[in-house]
DSSP file (Angstrom, degrees, kcal/mol; ACC not computed):
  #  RESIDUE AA STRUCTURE BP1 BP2  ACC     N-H-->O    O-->H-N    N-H-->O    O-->H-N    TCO  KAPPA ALPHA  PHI   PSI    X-CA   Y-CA   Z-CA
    1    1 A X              0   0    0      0, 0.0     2,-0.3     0, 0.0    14,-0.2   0.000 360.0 360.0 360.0 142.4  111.6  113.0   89.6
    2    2 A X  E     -A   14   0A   0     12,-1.2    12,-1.9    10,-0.0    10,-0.0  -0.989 360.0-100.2-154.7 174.0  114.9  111.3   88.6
    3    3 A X  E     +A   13   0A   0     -2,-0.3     2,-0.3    10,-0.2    10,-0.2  -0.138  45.1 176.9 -76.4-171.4  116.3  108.1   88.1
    4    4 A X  E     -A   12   0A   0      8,-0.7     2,-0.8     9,-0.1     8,-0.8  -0.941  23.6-132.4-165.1 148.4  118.4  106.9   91.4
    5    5 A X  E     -A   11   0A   0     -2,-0.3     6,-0.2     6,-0.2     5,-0.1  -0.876  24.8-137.6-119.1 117.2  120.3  103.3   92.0
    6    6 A X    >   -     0   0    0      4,-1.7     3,-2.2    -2,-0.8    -2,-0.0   0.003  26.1 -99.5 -34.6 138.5  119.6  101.5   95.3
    7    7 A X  T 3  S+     0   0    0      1,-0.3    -1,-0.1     2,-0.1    -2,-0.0   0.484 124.0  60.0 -71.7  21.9  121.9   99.8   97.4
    8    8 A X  T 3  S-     0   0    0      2,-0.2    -1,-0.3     0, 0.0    -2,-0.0   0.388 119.2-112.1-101.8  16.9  120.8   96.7   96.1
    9    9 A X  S <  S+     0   0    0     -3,-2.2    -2,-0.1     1,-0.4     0, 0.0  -0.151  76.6 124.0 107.9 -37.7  121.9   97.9   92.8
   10   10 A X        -     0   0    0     -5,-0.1    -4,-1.7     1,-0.1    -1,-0.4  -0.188  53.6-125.6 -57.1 150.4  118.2   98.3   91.0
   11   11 A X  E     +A    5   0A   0     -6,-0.2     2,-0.3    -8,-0.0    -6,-0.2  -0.519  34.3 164.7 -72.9 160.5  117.0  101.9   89.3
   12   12 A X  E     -A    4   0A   0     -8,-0.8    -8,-0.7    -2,-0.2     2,-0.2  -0.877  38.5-101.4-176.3 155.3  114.6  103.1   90.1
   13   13 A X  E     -Ab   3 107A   0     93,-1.0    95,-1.5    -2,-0.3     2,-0.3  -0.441  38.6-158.4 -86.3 165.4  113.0  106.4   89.9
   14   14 A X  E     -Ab   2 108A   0    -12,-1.9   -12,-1.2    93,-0.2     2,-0.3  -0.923  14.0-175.3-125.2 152.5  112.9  109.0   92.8
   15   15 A X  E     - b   0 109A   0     93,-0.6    95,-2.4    -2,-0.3     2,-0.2  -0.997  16.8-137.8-153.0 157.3  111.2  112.0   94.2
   16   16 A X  E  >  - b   0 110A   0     -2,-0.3     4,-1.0    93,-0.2    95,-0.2  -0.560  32.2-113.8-101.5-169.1  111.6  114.5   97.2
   17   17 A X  T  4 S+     0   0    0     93,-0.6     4,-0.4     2,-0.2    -1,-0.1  -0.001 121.5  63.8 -90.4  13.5  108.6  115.8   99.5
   18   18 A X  T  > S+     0   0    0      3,-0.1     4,-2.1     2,-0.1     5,-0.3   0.612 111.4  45.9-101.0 -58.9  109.3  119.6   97.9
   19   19 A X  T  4 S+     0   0    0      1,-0.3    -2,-0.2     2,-0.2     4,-0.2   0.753 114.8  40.6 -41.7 -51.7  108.1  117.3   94.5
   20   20 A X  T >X S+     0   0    0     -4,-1.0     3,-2.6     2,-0.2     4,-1.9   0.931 112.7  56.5 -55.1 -69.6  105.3  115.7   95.9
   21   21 A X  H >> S+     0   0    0     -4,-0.4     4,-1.3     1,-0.3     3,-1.1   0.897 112.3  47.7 -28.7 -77.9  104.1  119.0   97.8
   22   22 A X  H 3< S+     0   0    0     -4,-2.1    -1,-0.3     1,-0.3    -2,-0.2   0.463 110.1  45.5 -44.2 -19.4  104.2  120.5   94.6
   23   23 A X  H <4 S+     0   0    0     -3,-2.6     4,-0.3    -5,-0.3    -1,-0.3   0.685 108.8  57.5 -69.0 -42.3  102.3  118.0   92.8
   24   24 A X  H XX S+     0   0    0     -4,-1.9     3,-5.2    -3,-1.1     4,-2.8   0.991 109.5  53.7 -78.6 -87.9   99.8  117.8   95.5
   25   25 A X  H 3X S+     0   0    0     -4,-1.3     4,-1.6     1,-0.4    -1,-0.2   0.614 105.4  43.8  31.0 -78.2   99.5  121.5   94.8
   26   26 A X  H 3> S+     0   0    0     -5,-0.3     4,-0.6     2,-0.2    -1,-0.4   0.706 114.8  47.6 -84.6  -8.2   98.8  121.7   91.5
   27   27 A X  H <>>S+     0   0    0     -3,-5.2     4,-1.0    -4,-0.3     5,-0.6   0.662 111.7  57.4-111.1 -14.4   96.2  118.8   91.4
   28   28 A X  I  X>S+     0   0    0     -4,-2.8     5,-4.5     3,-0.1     6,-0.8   0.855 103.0  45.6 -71.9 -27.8   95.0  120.4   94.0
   29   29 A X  I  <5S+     0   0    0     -4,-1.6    -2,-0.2     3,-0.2    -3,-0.1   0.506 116.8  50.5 -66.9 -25.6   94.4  123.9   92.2
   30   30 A X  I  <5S+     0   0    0     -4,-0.6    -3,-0.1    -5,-0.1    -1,-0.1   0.783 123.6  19.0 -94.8 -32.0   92.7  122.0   89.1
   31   31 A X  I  <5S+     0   0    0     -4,-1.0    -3,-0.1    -5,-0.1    -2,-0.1   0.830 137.7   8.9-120.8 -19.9   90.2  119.8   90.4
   32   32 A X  I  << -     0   0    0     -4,-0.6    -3,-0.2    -5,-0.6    -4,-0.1   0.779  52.1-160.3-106.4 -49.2   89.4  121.2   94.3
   33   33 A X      < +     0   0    0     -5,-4.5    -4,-0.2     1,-0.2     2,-0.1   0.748  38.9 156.9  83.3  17.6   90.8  124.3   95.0
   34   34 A X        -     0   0    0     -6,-0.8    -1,-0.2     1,-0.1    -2,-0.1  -0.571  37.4-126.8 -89.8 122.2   90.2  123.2   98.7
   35   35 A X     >  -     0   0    0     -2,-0.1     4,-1.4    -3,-0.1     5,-0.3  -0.206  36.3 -86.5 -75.9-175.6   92.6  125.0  101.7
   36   36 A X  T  4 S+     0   0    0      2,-0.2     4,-0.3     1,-0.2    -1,-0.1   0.428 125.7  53.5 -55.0  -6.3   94.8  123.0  104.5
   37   37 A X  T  > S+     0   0    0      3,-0.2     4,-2.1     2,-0.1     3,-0.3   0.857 113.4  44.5 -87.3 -55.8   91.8  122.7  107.1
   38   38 A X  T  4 S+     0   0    0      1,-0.3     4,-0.3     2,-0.2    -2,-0.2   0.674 111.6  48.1 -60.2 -23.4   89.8  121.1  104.5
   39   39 A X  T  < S+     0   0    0     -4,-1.4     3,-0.4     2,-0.2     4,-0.3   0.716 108.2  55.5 -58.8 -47.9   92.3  118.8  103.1
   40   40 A X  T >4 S+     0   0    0     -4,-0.3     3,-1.9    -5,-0.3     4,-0.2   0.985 106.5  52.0 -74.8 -71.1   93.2  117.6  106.6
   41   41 A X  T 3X S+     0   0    0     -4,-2.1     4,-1.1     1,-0.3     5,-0.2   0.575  90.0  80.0 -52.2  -8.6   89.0  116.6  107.2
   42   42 A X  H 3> S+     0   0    0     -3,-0.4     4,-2.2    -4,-0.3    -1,-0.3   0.920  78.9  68.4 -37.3 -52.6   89.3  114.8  104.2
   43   43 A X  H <4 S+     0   0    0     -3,-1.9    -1,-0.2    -4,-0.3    -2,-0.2   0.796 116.0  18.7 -32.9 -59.6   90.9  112.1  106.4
   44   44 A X  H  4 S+     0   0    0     -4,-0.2    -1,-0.2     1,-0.1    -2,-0.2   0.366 125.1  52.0-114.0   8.8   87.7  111.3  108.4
   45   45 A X  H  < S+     0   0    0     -4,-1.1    -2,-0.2    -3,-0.3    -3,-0.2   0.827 108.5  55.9-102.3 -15.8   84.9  112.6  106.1
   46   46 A X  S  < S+     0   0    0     -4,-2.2    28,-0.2    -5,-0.2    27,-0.1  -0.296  76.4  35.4-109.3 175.2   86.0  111.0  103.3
   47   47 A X  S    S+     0   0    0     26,-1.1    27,-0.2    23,-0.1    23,-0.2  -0.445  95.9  12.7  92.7-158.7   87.0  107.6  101.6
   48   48 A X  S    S-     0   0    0     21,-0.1    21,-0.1    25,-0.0     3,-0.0  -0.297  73.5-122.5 -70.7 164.4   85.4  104.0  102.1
   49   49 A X        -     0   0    0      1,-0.1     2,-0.6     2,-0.0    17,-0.0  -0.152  51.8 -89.0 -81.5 177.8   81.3  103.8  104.4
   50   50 A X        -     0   0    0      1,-0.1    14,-0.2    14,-0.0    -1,-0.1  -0.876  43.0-168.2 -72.5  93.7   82.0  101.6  107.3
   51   51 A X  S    S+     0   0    0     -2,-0.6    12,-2.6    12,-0.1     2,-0.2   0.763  74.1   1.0 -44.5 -41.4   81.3   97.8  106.4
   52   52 A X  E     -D   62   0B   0     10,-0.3    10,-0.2    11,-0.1     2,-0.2  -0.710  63.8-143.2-155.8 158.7   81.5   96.7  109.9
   53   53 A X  E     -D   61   0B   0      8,-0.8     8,-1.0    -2,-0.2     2,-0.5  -0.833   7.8-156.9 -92.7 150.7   82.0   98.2  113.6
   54   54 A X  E     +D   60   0B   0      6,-0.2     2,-0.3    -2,-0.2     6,-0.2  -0.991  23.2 169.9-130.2 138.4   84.2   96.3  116.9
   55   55 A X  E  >  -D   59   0B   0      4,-5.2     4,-0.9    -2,-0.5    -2,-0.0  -0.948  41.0-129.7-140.1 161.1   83.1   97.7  120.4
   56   56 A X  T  4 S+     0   0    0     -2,-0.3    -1,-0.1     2,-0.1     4,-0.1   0.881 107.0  44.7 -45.2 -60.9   84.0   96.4  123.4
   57   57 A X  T  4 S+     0   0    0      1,-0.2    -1,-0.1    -3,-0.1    -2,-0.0   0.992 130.6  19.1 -45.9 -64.4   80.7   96.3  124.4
   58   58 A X  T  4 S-     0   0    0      1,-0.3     2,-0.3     3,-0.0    -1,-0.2   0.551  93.1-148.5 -98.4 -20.8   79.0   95.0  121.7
   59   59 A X  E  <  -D   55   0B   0     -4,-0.9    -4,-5.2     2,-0.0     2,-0.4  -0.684  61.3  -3.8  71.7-134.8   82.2   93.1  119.4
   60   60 A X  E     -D   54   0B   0     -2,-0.3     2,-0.3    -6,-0.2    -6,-0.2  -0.848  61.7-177.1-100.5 141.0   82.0   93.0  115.9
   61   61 A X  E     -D   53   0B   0     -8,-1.0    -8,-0.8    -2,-0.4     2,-0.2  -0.957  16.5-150.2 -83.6 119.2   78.9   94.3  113.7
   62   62 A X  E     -D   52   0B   0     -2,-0.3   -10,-0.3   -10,-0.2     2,-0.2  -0.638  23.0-171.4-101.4 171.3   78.8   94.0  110.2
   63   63 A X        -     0   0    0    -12,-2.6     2,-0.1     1,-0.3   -12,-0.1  -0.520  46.3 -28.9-141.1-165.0   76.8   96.8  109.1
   64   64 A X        -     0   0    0     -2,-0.2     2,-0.4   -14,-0.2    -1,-0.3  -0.471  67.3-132.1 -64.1 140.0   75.3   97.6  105.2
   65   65 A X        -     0   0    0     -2,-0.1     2,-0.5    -3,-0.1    -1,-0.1  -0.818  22.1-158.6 -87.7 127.1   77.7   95.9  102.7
   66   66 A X        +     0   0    0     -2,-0.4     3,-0.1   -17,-0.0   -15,-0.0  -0.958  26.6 170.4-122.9 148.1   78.7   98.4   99.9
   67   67 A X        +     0   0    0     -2,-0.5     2,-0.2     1,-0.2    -2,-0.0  -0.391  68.0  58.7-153.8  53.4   79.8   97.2   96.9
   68   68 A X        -     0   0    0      2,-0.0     2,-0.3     0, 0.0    -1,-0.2  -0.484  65.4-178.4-161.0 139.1   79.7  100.8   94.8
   69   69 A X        -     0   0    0     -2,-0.2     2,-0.4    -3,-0.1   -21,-0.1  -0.781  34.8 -99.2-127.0 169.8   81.9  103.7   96.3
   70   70 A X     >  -     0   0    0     -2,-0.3     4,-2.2   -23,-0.2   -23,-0.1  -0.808  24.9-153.2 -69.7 102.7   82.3  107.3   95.1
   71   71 A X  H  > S+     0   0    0     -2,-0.4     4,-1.9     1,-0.2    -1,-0.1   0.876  94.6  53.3 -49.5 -45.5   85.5  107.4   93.3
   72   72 A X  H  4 S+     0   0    0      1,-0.2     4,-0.3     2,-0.2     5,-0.3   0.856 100.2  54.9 -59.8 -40.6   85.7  110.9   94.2
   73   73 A X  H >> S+     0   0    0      2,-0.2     4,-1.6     3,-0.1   -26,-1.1   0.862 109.9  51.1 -82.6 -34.1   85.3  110.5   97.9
   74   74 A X  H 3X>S+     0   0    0     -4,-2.2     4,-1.5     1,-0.2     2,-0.7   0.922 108.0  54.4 -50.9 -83.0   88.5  107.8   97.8
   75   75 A X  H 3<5S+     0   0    0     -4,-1.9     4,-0.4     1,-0.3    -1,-0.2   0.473 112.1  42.1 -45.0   3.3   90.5  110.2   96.0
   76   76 A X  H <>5S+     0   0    0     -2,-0.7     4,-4.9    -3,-0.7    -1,-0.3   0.681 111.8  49.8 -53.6 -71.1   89.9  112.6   98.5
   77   77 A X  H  <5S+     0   0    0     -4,-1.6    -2,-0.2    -3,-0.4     4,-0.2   0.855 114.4  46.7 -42.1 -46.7   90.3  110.5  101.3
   78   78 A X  T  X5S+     0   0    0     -4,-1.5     4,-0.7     2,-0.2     3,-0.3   0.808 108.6  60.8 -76.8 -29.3   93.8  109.2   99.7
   79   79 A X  H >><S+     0   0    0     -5,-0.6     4,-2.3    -4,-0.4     3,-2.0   0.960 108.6  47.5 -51.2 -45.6   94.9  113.3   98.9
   80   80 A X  H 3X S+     0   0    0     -4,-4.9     4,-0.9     1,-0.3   -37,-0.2   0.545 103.3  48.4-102.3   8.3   94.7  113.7  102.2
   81   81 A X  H 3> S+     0   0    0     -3,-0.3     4,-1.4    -5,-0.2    -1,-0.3   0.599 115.7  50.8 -89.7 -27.6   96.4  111.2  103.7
   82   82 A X  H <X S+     0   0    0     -3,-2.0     4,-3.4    -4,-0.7     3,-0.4   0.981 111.4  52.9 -67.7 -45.5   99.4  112.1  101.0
   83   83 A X  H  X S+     0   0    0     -4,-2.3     4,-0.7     1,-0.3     3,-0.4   0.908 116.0  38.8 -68.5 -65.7   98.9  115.8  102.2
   84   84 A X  H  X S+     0   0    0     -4,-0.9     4,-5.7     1,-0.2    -1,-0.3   0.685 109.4  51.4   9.9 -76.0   99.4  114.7  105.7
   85   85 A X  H  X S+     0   0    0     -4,-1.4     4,-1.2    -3,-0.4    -1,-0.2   0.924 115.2  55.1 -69.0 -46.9  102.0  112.1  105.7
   86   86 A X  H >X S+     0   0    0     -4,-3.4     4,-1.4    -3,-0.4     3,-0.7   0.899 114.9  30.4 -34.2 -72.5  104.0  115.1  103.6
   87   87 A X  H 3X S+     0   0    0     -4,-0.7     4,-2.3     1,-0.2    -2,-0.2   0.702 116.3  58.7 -82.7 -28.2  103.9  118.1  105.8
   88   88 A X  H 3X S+     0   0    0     -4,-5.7     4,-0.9    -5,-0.2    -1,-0.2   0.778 111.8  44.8 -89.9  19.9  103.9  116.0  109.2
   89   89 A X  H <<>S+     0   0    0     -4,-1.2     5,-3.3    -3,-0.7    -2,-0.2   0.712 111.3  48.6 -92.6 -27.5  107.3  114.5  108.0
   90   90 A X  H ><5S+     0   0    0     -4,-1.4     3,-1.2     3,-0.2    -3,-0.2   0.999 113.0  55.2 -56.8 -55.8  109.0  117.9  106.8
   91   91 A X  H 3<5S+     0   0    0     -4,-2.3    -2,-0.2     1,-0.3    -1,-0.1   0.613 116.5  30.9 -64.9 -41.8  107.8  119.3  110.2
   92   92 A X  T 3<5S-     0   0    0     -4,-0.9    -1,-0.3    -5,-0.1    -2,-0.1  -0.029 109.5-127.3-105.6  27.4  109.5  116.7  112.3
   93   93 A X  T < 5 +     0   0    0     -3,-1.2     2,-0.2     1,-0.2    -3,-0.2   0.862  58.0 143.4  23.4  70.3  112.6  116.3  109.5
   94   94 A X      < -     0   0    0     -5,-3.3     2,-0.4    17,-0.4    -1,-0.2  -0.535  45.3-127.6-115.7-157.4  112.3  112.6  109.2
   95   95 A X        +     0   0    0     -2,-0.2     2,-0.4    16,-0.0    15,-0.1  -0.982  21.5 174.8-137.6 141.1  112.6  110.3  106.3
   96   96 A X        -     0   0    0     -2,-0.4    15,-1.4     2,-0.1     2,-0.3  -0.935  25.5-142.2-150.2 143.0  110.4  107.8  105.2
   97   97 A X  E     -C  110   0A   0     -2,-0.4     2,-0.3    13,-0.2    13,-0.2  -0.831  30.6-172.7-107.2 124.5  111.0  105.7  101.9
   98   98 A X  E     -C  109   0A   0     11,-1.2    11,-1.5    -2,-0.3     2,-0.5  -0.997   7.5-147.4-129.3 142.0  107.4  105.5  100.5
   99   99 A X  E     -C  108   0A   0     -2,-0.3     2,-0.4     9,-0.3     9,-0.2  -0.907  14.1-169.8-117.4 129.8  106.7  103.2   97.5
  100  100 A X  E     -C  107   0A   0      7,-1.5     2,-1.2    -2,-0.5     7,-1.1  -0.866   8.3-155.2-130.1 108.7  104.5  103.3   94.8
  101  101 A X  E     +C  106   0A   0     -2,-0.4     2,-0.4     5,-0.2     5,-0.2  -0.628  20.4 166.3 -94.6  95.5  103.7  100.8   92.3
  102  102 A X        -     0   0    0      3,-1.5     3,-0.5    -2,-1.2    -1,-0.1  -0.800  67.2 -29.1-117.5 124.9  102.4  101.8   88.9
  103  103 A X  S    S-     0   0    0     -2,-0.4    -1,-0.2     1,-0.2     3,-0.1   0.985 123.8 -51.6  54.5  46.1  102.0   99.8   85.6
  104  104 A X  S    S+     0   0    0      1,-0.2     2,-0.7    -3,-0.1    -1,-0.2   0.472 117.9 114.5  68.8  16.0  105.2   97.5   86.7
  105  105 A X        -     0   0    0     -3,-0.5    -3,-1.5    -5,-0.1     2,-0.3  -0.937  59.8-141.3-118.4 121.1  107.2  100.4   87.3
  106  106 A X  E     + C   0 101A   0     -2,-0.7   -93,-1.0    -5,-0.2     2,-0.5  -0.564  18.0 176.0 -73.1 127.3  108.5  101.6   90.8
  107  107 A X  E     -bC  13 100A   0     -7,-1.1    -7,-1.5    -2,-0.3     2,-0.2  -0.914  12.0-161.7-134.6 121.4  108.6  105.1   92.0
  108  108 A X  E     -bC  14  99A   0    -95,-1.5   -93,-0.6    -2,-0.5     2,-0.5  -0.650   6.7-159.2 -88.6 140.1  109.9  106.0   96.0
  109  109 A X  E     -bC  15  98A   0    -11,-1.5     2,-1.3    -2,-0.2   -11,-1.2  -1.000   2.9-146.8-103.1 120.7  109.2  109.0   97.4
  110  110 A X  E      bC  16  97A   0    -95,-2.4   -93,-0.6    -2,-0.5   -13,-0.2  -0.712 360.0 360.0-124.9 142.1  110.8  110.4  100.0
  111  111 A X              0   0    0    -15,-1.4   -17,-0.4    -2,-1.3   -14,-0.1   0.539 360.0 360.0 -91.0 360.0  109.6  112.6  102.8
């Protein structure tokens, strides 16, 4: 990561998708160990229950309300949306300015 100045003048820190990749990586190796199939089903096995449904048929449903989630099962859910958004933006060589806002401080990634 390194600092970078914007065209509107602000700093701000920066990072590439080799950085990220590599981050992703290593935090993957400490707390899962999990390969690329499983890391992509993260996407729909993981994260928040269902609150609610919409059908056609049917509209909207509310369903069971949950109001305690498995911390674990977000951070899954959110790895694997990073791992994702990473590799299918190297693949097709685009760019995407992604922004993250922590403890008042702004840090862009870009993929």
């Amino acid at each position: 990561m390194f600092d970078y100045v914007l065209p509107n003048s602000a700093e701000s820190p920066l990072a590439t998708s080799a950085l990220l990749l590599a981050e992703l990586k290593q935090y993957n190796d400490f707390e899962w160990n999990a390969d690329r199939d499983t890391i992509i089903s993260w996407s729909t096995t993981e994260g928040y229950p269902a609150d609610a449904m919409y059908s056609r048929e049917n509209g909207y449903e509310e369903m069971e309300l949950h109001e305690i989630y498995e911390t674990e099962s977000l951070a899954k859910f959110a790895f694997s949306i990073l791992w994702q958004g990473r590799q299918s933006f190297r693949l097709h060589m685009a760019r995407l300015l992604f922004m993250i806002f922590k403890r008042n401080k702004r840090c862009q990634l870009w993929f």
